[in-house]
N, C-alpha and C positions, 0 to 999 in steps of 0.2 A: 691470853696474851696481853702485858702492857703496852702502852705505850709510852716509848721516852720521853721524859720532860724534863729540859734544865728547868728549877724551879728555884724561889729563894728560899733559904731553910730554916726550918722552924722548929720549936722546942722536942718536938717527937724526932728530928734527925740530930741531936746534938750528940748523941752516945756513938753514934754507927761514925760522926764528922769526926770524933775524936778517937777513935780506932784506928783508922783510915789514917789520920793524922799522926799518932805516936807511931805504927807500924811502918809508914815509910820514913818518917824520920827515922827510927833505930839501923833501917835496912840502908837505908842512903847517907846517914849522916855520921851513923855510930863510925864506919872504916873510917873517916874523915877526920873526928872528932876524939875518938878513944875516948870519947870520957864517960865511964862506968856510971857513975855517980848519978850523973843530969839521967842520961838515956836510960836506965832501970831503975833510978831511983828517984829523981825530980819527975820527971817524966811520966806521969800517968792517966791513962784513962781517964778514971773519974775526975784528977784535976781540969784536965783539959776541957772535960763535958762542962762543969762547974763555973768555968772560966766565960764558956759561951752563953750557960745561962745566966751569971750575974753581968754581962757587958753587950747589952740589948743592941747597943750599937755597931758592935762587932759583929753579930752573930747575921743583923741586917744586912752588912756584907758579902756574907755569905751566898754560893747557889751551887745546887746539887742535882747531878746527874741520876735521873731516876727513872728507872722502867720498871717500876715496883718492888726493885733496891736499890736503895741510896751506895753507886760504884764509886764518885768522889764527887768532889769541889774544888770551885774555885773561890776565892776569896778577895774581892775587889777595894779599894778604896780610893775615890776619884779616879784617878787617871793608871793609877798602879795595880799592878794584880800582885796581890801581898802571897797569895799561898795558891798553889792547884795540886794537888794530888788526888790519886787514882788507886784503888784499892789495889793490892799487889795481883792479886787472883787474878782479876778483870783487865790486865794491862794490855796493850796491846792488839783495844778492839775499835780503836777510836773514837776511844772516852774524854782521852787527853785532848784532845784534837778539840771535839764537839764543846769540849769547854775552855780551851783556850777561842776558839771562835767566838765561842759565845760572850767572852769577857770581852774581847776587840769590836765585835759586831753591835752589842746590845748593849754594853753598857760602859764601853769607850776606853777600857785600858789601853795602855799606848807603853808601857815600862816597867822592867819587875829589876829584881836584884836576885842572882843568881849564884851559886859558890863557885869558884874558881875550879874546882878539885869536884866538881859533878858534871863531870863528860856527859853523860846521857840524858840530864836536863839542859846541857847547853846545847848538846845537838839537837835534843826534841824542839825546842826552842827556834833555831836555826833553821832546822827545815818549815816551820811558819811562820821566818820573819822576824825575828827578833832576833838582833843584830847586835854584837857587842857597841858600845860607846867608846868605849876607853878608858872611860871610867871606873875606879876600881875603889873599896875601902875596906877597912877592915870589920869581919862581922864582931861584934862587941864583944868583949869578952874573951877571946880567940885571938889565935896568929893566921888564920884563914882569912883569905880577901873574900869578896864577891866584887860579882863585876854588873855592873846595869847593860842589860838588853832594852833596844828601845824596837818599837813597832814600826817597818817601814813598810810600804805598802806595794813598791817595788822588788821587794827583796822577797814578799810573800809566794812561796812558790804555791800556794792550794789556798 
C-alpha cells in the first residue's frame, strides 16, 4: 500500500502530467471548442511532455497527486493556479479536492481563470470557494470567455 503524496513533479512524471492533460482537455474542451485540428492534431502527448521537459520553470510549477500513481496535478504560479486536472478514471475520489487544497493551503493560490461554458469546473470550484469576480475575457484565440474565480475564505464550504 502507498502512501499519497502531493509532491512537485519531476522529469519521470512528465509523460503520465501530459496524458492526464491532452485527455481532459479533449474530454472538457473539445464539446466547447469543436476544433478538430488543435485537440487531435496540435494536441499531443509527446508535444506536451517535451514542452515540460524544455521549460524547467514550468514544469517547477507543477505538483502531483501520487499514491504510487501519478492521478493528476495542479499547476501553480504565484498566486494563480494555471491548470488542475485529474485523470478521468480516478474522478471523483477527492483528488480534485486534496489538490486544489493543497494549491490554497501550501502554496497560496488565491485565483484561476475558468471557461465560461465548463459547468462542472465552475461548480467544482464553487463548492471550495472560488467565487466568480466578475470578471470575464476572452480565451485567446476564441469567441469563449473565461471568467476569474478568486479564493474566499468565507465562501469555502470544506
Amino acid at each position: 500500500m502507498h502512501t499519497t503524496v502531493i509532491r512537485q513533479a519531476n522529469e519521470q512524471d512528465v509523460s503520465r502530467i501530459a496524458e492526464i492533460l491532452v485527455y481532459n482537455n479533449r474530454i472538457n474542451f473539445f464539446p466547447i471548442f469543436q476544433d478538430e485540428g488543435y485537440s487531435f492534431g496540435e494536441l499531443q502527448v509527446l508535444d506536451v511532455a517535451e514542452r515540460y521537459l524544455q521549460d524547467r520553470k514550468s514544469l517547477a510549477r507543477v505538483f502531483v497527486y501520487d499514491d504510487g500513481l501519478v492521478r493528476g496535478f495542479a499547476q501553480v504560479w504565484g498566486t494563480e493556479l494555471e491548470k488542475l486536472y485529474v485523470d478521468s478514471f480516478f474522478q471523483g475520489r477527492g483528488i480534485g479536492e486534496a489538490l486544489l487544497s493543497y494549491a490554497v493551503r501550501e502554496k497560496g493560490a488565491r485565483f484561476l481563470w475558468a471557461l465560461e461554458k465548463n459547468g462542472g469546473a465552475l461548480r467544482f470550484y464553487g463548492r471550495h470557494g472560488f467565487l466568480p469576480t466578475g470578471e470575464r475575457m476572452l480565451e485567446e484565440g476564441t469567441a469563449e470567455y473565461l471568467l476569474r474565480l478568486e479564493w474566499r475564505e468565507e465562501g469555502n464550504a470544506g
